[in-house]
N, C-alpha and C positions, 0 to 999 in steps of 0.2 A: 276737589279734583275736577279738571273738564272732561268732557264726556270721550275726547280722545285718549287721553291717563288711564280712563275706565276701560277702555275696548284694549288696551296692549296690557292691561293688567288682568284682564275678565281673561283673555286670550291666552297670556301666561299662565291661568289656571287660577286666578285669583276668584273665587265663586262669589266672594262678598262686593266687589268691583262689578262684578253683575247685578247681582242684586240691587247693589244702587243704580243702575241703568235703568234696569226693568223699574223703579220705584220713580225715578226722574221721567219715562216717556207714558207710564201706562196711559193718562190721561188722553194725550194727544191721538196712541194709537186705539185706546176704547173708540173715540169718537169719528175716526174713521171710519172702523169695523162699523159703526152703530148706524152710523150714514148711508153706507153701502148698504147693509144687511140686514134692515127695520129691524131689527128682531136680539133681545138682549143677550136669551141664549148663543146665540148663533153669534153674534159679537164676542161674548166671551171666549168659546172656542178660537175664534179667530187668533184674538190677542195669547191665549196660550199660545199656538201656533206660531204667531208671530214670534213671539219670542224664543221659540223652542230653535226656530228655524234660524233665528238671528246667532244663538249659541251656537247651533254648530257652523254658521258659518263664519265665526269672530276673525279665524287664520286669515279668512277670504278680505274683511274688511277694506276698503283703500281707505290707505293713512293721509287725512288731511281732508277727508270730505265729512259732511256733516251725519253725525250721529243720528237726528231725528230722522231726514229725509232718510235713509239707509234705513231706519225701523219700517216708517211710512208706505217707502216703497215694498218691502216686503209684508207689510202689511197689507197693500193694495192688491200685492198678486196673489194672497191667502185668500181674500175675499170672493174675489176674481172666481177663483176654483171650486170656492162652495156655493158661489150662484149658477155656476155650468150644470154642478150636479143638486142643488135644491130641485124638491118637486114643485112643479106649478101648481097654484091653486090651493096653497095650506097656507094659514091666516094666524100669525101667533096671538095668545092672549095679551102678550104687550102690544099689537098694534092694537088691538079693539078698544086695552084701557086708555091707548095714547090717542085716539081719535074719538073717545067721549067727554077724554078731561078738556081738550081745547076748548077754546069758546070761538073759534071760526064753526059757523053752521056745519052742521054734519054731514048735510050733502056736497057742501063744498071741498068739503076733506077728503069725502069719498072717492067724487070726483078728481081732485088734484093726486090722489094713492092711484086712481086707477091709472091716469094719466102719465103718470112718472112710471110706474111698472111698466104702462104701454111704451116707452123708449127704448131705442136699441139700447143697450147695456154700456156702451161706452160715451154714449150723450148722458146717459141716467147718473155715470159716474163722473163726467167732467159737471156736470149741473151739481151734483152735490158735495164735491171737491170745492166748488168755486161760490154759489150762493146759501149751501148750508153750513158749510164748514168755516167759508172765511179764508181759503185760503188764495191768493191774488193768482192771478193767473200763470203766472210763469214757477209759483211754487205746486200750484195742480199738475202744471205740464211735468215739474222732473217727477214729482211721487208718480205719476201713472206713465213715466217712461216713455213720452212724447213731444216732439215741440211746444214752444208755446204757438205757434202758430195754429196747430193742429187743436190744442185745448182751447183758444180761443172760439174756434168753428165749431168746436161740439158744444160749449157753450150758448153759444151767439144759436145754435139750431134746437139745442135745448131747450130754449124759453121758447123761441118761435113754435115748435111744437106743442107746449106745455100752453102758450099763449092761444093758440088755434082751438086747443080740444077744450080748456075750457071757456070756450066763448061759443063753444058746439060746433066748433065748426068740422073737417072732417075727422075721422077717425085717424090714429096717428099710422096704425097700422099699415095704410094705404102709402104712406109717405117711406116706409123700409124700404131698401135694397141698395 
């Protein structure tokens, strides 16, 4: 069955029609959540979320558009919500084991962490839609529900940023507003 067969049948009350949706996208939406949200706890909840949200709104569905983007995007705005209300300045123990297993120098890690949290929230998210994720730019722009023109510039400013701080140059902070 295509992932459309699946949303008029999940929708219809078909529970096991879900269940293979949810079994067919988890991947793609873990690695979302996992991108935006360093943090694996905090991914998982998402993708619950995600898909809790996708259930109820199956009726809502429009017929004929693509099933992943339609998870994706609500996965983005799950995300979205639990970095507004995350506290600042708590460090999970998956980011400390994932920053000593790398073999890029560990100040360099530090650095490029501290620098990517220093970005406004919607550069930090088109940068990691588009050079962590993979995905081309005009499929970043529909998941986060903007042009591509507009995810191109948060792109193109995201590295510029990311490119500045770690070459010391100024703080990024100075560049907000």
């Amino acid at each position: 069955m295509d992932d459309s067969a699946l949303i008029t049948s999940a929708a219809a009350g078909d529970e096991l029609a879900f269940e293979l949706l949810v079994r067919r996208h988890t991947d793609a939406v873990w690695r979302v959540a996992r991108s935006l949200l360093h943090d694996n706890a905090a991914a998982e909840e998402a993708v619950q979320d995600t898909f809790l949200k996708a259930y109820r709104a199956l009726g809502r569905f429009r017929p004929g558009a693509p099933v992943r983007t339609w998870l994706l995007v609500i996965c983005h705005r799950t995300c979205i919500d639990q970095l507004r209300t995350r506290r600042a300045g708590v460090v999970s123990l998956d980011e400390l084991r994932q920053v000593r297993s790398r073999q890029v120098s560990p100040d360099f890690q530090m650095a490029f962490r501290s620098a990517m949290e220093a970005l406004p929230v919607r550069q930090r998210q088109a940068f990691a839609l588009v050079a962590v994720l993979g995905y081309n730019r005009e499929e970043a722009a529909e998941i986060a529900n903007v042009p591509a023109s507009t995810m191109r510039s948060r792109v193109k400013r995201a590295r510029a940023l990311l490119a500045e701080a770690l070459s010391d140059g100024p703080a990024i902070e100075e560049h907000r507003g």
